[in-house]
C-alpha positions in Angstrom: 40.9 -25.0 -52.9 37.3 -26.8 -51.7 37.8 -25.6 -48.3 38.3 -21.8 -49.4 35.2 -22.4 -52.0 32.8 -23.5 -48.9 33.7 -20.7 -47.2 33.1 -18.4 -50.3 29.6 -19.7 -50.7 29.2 -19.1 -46.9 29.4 -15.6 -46.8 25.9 -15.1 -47.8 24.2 -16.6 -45.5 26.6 -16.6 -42.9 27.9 -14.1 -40.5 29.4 -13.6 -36.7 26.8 -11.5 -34.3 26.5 -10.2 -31.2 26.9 -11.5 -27.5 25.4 -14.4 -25.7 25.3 -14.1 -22.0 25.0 -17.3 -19.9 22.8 -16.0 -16.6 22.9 -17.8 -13.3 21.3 -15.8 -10.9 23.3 -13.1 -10.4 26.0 -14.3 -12.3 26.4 -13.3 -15.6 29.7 -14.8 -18.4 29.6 -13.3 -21.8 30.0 -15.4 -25.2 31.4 -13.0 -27.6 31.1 -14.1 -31.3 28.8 -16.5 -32.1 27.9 -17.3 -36.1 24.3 -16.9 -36.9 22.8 -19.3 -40.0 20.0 -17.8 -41.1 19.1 -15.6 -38.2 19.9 -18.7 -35.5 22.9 -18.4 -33.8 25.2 -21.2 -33.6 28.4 -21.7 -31.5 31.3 -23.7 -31.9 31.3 -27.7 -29.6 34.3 -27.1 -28.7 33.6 -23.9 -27.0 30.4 -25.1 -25.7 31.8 -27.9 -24.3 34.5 -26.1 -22.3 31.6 -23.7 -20.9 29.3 -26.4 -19.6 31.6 -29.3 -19.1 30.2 -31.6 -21.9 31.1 -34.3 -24.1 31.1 -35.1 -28.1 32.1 -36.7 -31.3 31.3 -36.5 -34.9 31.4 -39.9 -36.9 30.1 -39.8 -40.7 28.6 -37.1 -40.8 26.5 -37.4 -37.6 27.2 -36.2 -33.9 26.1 -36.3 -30.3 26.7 -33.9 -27.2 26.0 -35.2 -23.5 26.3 -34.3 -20.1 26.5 -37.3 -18.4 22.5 -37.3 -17.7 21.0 -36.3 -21.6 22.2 -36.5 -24.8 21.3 -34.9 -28.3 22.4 -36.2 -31.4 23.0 -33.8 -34.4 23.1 -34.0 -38.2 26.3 -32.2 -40.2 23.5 -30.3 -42.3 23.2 -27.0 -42.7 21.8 -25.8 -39.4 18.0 -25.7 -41.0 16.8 -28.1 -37.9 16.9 -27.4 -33.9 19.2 -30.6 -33.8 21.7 -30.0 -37.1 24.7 -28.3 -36.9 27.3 -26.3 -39.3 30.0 -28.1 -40.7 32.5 -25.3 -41.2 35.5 -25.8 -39.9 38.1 -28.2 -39.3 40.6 -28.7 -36.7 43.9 -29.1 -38.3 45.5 -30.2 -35.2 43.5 -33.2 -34.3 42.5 -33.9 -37.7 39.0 -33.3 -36.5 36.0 -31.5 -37.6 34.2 -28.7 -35.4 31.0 -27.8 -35.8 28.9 -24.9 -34.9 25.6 -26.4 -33.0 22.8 -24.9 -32.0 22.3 -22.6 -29.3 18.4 -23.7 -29.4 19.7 -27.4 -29.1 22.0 -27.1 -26.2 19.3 -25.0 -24.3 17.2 -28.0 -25.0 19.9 -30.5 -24.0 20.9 -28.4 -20.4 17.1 -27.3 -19.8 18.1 -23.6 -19.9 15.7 -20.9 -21.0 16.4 -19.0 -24.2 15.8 -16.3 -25.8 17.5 -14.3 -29.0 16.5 -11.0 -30.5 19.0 -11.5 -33.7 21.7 -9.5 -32.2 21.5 -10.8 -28.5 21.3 -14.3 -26.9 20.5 -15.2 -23.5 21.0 -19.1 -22.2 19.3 -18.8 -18.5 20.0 -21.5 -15.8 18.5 -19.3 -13.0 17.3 -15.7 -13.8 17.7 -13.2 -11.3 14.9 -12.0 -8.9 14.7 -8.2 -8.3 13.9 -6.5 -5.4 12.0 -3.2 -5.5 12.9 -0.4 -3.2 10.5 2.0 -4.4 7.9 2.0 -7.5 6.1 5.4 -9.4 3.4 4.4 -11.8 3.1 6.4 -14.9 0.2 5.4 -17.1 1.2 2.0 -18.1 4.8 2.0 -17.2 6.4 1.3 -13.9 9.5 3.1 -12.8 11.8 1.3 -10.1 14.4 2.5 -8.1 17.1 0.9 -7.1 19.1 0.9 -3.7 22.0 2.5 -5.6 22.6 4.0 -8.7 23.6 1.6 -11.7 25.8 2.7 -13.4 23.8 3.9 -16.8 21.1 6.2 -16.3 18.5 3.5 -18.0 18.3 0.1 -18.4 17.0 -1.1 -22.6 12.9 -3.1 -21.9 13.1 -5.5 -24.9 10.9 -8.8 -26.0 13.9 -11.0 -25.1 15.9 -11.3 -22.2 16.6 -13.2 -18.6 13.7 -12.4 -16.3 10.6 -14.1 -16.9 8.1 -12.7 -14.6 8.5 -10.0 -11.6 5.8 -9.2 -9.2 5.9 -5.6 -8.3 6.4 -5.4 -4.8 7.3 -2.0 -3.4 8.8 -2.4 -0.2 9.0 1.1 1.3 8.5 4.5 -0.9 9.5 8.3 0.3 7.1 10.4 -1.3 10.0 12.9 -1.3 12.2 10.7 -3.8 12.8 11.9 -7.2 15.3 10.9 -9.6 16.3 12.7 -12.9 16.2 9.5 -14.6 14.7 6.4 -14.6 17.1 3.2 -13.6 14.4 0.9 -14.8 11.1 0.7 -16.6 8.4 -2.3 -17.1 5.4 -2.7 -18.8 2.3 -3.2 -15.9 -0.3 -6.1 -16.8 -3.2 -7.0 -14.9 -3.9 -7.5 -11.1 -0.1 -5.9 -10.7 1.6 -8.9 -11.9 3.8 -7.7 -14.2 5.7 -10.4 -16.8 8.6 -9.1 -18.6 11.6 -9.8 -19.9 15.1 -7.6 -19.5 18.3 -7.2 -21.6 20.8 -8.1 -19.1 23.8 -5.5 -18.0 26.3 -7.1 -15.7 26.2 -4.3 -13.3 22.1 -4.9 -12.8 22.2 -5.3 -8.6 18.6 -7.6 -8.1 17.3 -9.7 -5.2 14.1 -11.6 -4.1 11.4 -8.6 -2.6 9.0 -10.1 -0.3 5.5 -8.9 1.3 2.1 -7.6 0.0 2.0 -5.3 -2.9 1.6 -1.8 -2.3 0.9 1.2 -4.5 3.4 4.7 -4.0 2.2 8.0 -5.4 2.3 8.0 -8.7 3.1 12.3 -9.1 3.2 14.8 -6.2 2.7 18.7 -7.0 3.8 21.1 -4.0 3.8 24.3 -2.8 5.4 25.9 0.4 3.9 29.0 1.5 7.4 29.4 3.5 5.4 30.0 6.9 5.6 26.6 8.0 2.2 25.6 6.0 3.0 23.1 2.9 0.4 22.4 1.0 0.8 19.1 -1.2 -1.5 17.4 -4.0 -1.3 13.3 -4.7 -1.4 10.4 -6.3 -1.3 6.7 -5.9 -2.9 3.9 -7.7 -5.0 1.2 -6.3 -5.5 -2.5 -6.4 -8.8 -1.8 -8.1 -7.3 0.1 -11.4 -8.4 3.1 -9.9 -6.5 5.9 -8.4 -6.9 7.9 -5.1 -6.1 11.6 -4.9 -4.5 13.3 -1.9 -5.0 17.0 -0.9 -2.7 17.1 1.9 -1.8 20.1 4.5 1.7 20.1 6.6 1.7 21.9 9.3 4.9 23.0 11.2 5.2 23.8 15.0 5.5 27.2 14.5 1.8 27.6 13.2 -0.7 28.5 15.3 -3.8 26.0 15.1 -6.2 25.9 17.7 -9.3 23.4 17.2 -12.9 23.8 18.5 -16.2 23.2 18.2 -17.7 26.5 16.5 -21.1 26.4 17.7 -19.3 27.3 21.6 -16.4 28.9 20.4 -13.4 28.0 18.3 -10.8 26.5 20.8 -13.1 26.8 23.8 -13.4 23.6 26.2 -17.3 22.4 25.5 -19.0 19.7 28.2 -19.6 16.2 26.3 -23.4 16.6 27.6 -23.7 20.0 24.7 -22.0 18.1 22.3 -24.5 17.0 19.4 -22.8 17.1 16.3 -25.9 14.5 14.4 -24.3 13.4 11.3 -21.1 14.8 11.1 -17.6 14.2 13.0 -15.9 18.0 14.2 -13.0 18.5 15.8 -14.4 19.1 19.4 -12.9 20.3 22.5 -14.2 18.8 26.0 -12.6 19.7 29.7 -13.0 17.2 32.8 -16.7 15.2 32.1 -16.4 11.2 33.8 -18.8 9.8 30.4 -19.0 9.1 26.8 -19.4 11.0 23.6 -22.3 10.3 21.4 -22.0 10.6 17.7 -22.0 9.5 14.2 -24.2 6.6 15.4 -21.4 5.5 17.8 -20.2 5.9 21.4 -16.8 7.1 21.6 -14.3 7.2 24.8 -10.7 8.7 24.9 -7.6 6.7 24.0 -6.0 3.8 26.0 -3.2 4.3 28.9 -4.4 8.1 29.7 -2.3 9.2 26.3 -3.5 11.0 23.9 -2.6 9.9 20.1 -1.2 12.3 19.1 0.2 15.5 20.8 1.3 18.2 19.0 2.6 22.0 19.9 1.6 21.7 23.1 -2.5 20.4 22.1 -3.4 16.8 22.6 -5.2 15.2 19.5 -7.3 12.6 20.8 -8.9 9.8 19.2 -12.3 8.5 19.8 -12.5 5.1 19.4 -15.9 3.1 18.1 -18.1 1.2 20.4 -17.0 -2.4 18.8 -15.3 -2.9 21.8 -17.4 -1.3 24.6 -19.2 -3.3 27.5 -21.7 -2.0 30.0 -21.7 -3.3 33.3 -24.8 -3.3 35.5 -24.1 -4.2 38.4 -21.1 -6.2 38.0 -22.8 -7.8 34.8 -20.9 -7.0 31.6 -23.2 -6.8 28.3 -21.5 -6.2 25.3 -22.7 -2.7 23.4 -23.3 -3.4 19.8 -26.4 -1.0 18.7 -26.7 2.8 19.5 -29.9 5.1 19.0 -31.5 1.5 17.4 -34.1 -0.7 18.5 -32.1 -3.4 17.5 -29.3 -5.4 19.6 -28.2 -6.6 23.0 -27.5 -3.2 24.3 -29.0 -0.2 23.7 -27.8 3.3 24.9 -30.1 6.6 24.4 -27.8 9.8 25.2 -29.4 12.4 27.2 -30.0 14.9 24.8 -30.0 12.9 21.1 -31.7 9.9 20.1 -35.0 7.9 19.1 -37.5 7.1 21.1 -38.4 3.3 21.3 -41.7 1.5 21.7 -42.6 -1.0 24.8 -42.3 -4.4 24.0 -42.4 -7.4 25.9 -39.4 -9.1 24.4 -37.1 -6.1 26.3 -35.9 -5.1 29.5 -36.0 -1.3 30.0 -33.7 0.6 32.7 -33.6 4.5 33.2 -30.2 5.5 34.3 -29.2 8.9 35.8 -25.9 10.1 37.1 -24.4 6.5 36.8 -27.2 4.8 39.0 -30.6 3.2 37.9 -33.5 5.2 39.0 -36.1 3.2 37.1 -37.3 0.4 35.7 -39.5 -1.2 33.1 -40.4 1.0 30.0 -41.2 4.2 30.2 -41.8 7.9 27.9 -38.7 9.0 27.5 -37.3 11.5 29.8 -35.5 14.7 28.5 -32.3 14.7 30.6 -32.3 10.8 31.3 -30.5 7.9 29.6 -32.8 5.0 29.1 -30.8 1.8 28.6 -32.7 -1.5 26.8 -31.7 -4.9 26.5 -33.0 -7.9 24.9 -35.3 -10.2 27.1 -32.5 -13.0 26.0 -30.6 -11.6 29.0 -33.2 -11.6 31.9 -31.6 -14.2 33.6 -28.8 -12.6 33.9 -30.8 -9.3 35.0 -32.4 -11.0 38.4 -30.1 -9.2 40.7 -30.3 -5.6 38.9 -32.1 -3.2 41.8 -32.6 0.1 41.6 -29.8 2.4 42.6 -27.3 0.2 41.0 -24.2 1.6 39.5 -23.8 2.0 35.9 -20.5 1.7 34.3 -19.0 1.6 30.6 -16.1 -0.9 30.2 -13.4 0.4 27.6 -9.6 -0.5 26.3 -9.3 2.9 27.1 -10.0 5.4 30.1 -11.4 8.8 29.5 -9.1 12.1 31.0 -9.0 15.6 31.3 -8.4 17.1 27.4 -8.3 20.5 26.9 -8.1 20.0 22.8 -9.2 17.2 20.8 -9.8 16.0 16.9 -13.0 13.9 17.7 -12.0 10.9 15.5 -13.6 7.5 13.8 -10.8 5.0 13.6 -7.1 4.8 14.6 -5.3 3.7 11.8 -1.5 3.8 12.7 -0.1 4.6 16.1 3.8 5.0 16.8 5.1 3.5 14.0 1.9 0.1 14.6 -0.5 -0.8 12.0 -3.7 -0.8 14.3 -6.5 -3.4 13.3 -8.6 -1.4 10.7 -12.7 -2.8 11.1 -14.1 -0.4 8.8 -14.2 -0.2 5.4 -14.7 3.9 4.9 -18.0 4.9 3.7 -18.1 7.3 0.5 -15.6 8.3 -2.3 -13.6 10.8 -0.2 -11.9 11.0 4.1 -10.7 13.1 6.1 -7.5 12.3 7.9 -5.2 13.7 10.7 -1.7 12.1 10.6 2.0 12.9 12.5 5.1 12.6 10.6 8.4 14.1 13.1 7.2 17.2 14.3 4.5 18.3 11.6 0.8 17.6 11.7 -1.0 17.2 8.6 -4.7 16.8 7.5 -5.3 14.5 4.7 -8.6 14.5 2.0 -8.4 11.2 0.2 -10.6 10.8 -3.1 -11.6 7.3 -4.9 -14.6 7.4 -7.0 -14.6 3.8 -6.6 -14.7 4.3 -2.8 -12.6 4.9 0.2 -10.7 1.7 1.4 -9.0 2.9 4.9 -7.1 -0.5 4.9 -5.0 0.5 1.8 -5.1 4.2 2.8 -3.5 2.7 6.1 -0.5 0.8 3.9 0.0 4.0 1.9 0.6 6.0 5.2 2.8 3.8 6.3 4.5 4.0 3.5 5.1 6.9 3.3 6.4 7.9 6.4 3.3 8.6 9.1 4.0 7.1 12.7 0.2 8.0 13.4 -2.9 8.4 11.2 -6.4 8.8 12.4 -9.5 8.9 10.2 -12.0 11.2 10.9 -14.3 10.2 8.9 -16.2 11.5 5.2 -17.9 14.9 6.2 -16.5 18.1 5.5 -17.2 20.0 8.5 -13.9 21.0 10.2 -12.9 23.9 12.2 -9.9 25.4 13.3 -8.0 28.4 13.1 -4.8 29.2 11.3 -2.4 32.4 12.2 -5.1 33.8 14.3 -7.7 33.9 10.9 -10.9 31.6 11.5 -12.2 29.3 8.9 -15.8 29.1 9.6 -17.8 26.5 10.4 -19.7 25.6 7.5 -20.9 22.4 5.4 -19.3 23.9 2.4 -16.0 24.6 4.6 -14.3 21.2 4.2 -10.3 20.5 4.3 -10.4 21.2 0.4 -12.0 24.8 1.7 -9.9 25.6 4.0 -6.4 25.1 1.9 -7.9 27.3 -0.4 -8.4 30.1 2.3 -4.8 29.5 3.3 -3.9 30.4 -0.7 -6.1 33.6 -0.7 -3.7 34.2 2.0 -0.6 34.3 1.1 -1.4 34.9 -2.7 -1.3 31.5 -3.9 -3.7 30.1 -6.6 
């Protein structure tokens, strides 16, 4: 009659719940059933010592639990503290009582993690890790893809569950992956490091994702003009909180693009020695010429091993590296290049056509070069079709045994050739699948690129108003499929032709320009 009374008075207070899942890794048991006092769940000793090998007894009216390392003891209360417990039922069959004790206190007592929502409990010994196969941001959410499917088209984000914190590390993304729904959502938080926690489902495949963080397109708008020309908009967020935009043009094979330098001609071969493009980079076309180009500030050469970087439908793309790398050897003296059309550093080259003139100074050695031979010495005026060639007085010594009619010769990672076609470019980014080292920063909120994906070339406008970064435009190619990128720098003069139609060559006809002439086209917007 008591026993049926204490259950009676119970009922109000008391009732069975929801699940508890023990987590270990990725192993994952389910508790059905446990009794919750109050909102706290409790579980039976018994059970709990079968599930984690423990030991206990209850001895007027007080208890402990151990596992051979800790102990707790317990009151036979009414569950009210972390280490009471219920007294509600009793085992007829050993004539012993069995409590419900606190999840709380064994979490305590095995140094799990815990969390409860009122309807589901988690006891953690080791929470799974998760591995990231692909990443679109949306505002504030992430969505991850998986390797597979799960089974259920969304996973539940709550306050409570087994994973602590996640970084977000996207390991490789295919701009060309969509999926109807999202497997997985988190919230993002500062600097990319995302803490959350997940409702486990035993299905939930998750493994540790290692590297650098990288940031996928976030939404991709295309249109195919169905003539081999795809024209693709872009965009990816950045380490900074800020986005870059990507105005991208595909173009197949079968398209007819021919590149040139419009003052001589769209796609006719110009001599390096009428090449003065000041302030801008153009793609350019040179024939046989055994020298350098001169522009942007720099001294460019052709790329290393007598390749081009790119070939494409029968054209050769070449890049054009920088001079951080170039030497100069008079005589059989190497100086390093590091300053062009300045009167400042070690070496100084003047081009034949374009430069500054420089004043005499006595802390300078002055040589006039002509057809790859030194034909004067000391400073001069500067001659029209001459290169004049100054170095620091720091490097007399080394100058004793410079005479006049020496050879002069530039010293590259790279050996100029015979190029019909060419896209005149700033830096190589990626070549054949390689990350090449990236020295420059970008200058400007927006670039021009030229990349290779298969057999397609595509040009590439990238926009940050909180300025280009080619180091992090070089992991985004990568990621998204390029085996070779080339900047070519932040002016918008390009010119090419397209099906046989000229775009001309004007400041206002940048990339962004000439997609839209390729919509007038074909009736696009």
């Amino acid at each position: 009659m008591r026993k049926g009374l204490f259950l009676l008075l119970l009922i109000p207070v008391c009732a069975f719940g929801n699940n508890m899942y023990i987590v270990n890794g990725e192993q994952v048991q389910k508790v059905p059933d446990l009794l919750y006092w109050k909102g706290e769940p409790f579980m039976n000793i018994i059970t709990v010592a079968g599930l984690f090998d423990l030991k206990w007894s209850v001895k007027n009216g007080m208890g402990i639990i151990e596992n051979g390392k800790d102990f707790i003891s317990f009151n036979l209360k009414s569950g009210e503290g972390l280490y009471d417990s219920l007294y509600y039922i009793e085992d007829a069959a050993t004539d012993l009582t069995s409590p419900y004790i606190s999840i709380m206190a064994v979490a305590k007592l095995m140094n799990f993690q815990y969390s409860s929502n009122g309807q589901e409990t988690f006891l953690v010994e080791k929470p799974p890790t998760i591995t990231i196969k692909g990443a679109i941001l949306y505002g504030n959410t992430f969505t991850i893809f998986f390797n597979t499917k799960p089974p259920t088209s969304s996973v539940k984000i709550t306050n409570n569950g087994i994973v602590e914190k996640v970084e977000i590390y996207p390991v490789l993304f295919s701009p060309d992956y969509s999926s109807p729904n999202s497997p997985l959502v988190v919230e993002k938080r500062e600097s990319f490091s995302v803490s959350y926690d997940i409702t486990h489902t035993a299905t939930l495949d998750v493994t540790t994702a290692v590297g650098s963080p990288t940031f996928p397109v976030q939404e991709s708008n295309l249109i195919d003009f169905g003539n081999g020309i795809i024209y693709q908009t872009m965009v990816s967020p950045d380490s900074s909180n800020d986005h870059t935009e990507l105005k991208i043009l595909e173009l197949s094979p079968s398209v007819n693009v021919k590149m040139g330098y419009e003052k001589n001609g769209i796609g006719k071969a110009l001599p390096l020695n009428e090449i003065n493009t000041g302030n801008h980079i153009s793609i350019i076309a040179f024939k046989n010429i055994d020298g350098l180009v001169y522009s942007m500030g720099h001294i460019y050469g052709a790329p290393m091993m007598n390749k081009p970087a790119l070939t494409w439908n029968g054209q050769k793309f070449d890049i054009i590296e920088t001079d951080q790398l170039m030497t100069v050897n008079i005589g059989n003296i190497p100086f390093v290049v590091d300053g062009v059309d300045t009167d400042e550093g070690n070496v100084i080259l003047y081009t034949k056509n374009y430069g500054l003139d420089i004043s005499n100074s006595k802390d300078r050695s002055y040589f006039e070069i002509e057809n790859g031979r030194i034909v004067g010495m000391g400073y001069q005026e500067r001659v029209a079709n001459e290169e004049l060639l100054s170095i620091k007085n720091i490097y007399s010594s080394f100058l004793k045994n410079v005479t006049l009619g020496q050879s002069v010769s530039f010293i590259l990672p790279f050996n100029l050739q015979n190029v019909n076609l060419g896209i005149q470019g700033k830096v190589m980014m990626i070549q054949n699948f390689n990350r090449i080292p990236v020295f420059e920063k970008g200058t400007g909120d927006n670039g021009f690129f030229a990349a290779m994906k298969g057999n397609n070339l595509y040009f590439i406008d990238a926009e940050n108003s909180g300025g280009i970064v080619l180091s992090s435009l070089q992991t985004l190619f990568m990621n998204m499929g390029f085996s070779d990128a080339i900047y070519l720098g932040n002016e918008d003069q390009i010119s090419m032709i397209v099906g046989d139609k000229p775009v001309d060559h004007e400041p206002e006809a940048a990339l962004f320009q000439f997609w839209i002439e390729i919509d007038k086209t074909t009736g696009g917007a």
